[in-house]
Every structure is written in C-alpha cells, then in structure tokens.
N, C-alpha and C positions, 0 to 999 in steps of 0.2 A: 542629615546626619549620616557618616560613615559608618557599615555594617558591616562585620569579618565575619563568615559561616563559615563554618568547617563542623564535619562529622564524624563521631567518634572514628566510623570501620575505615575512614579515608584521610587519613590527619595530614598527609602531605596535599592536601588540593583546597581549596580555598575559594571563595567568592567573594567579592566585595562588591557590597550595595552601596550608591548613593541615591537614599531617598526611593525614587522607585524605579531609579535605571541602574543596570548592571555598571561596574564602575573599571574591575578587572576578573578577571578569571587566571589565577597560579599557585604556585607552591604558596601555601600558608605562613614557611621561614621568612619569604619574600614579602609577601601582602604587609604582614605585618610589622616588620622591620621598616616597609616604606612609607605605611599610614599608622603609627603608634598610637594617634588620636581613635582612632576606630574602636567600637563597643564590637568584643567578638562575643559570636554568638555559638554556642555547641551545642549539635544535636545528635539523636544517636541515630545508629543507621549510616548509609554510605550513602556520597555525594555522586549521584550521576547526572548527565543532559537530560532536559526536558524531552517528553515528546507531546508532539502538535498534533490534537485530534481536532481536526475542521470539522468534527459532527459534537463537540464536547456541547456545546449551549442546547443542541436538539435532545443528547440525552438526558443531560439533568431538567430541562423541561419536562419530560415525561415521567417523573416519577416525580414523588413526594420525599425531604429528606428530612426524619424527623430531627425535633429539636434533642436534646439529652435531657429535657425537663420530662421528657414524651415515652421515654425510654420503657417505664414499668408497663405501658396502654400500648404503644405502637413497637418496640424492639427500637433497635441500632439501625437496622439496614435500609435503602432506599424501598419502599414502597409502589409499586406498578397495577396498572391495571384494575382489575375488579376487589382485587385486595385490598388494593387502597381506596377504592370508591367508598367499600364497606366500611374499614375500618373510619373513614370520614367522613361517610354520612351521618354519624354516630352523634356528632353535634354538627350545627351550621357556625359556628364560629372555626370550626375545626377544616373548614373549607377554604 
C-alpha cells in the first residue's frame, strides 16, 4: 500500500512509503499528483532526515520502557539502573 507523509511545519516536502521501503522523497504537489491512489498521511511537527545511531539497540537495552498502562507506578520516561531494579523488583512478573 502506497503512503504520502507530509507534516504540518513542512507541507511542501513529502515521503512516500511503499509497504516498508521508502518509495520517493519530493514536493508533496508532486508526490501526490503522480500517486493519487496513495493514503496521505499528516502529522504535526516538521519532516526532517533520519539520523543513524549505531549504539541505538545498546541503549534501549539498558533501560526499561514503560508500558502507558504503567504510567501512574513507574512515570513516562525510560527507567536505568538501580531505579529500575527497585521499582521492579516490586513484582517478578514486572521483570
């Protein structure tokens, strides 16, 4: 399935997904006038390049990310270290 993304702060730039490979990268007037079949997609926020962190799998390894069910016991934010030991030693399912 064809995907148009485009972001509110950035309306002239554009992405198109097919499936899970990038398909083009251009103006949005373009993308979309060439693939009209395509589901656009809008989000807010501005459309920039990815960047590549070759340590990204090592860090989320090391910390704990809770769930939003988790939210009122553990917070929002990634959990490290002794913090997280405690707060999940608290149950062994919670491990």
């Amino acid at each position: 399935m064809l995907t148009l993304h485009v972001a509110e702060a950035s309306p002239e730039a554009a992405v198109l997904v097919d499936g899970a490979h990038l398909a083009a990268v251009g103006p949005y007037e373009e993308l979309a006038a060439a693939h009209p079949d395509a589901r656009v997609r809008r989000w807010p926020g501005i459309l920039t390049p990815g960047l590549l962190n070759p340590y990204g799998p090592e860090l989320l390894e090391q910390a704990y990310h809770p769930d939003p069910r988790e939210a009122d016991r553990l917070g929002t934010e990634p959990l490290f270290g002794l913090r997280a030991r405690a707060l999940l030693a608290s149950a062994p399912t919670a491990r």
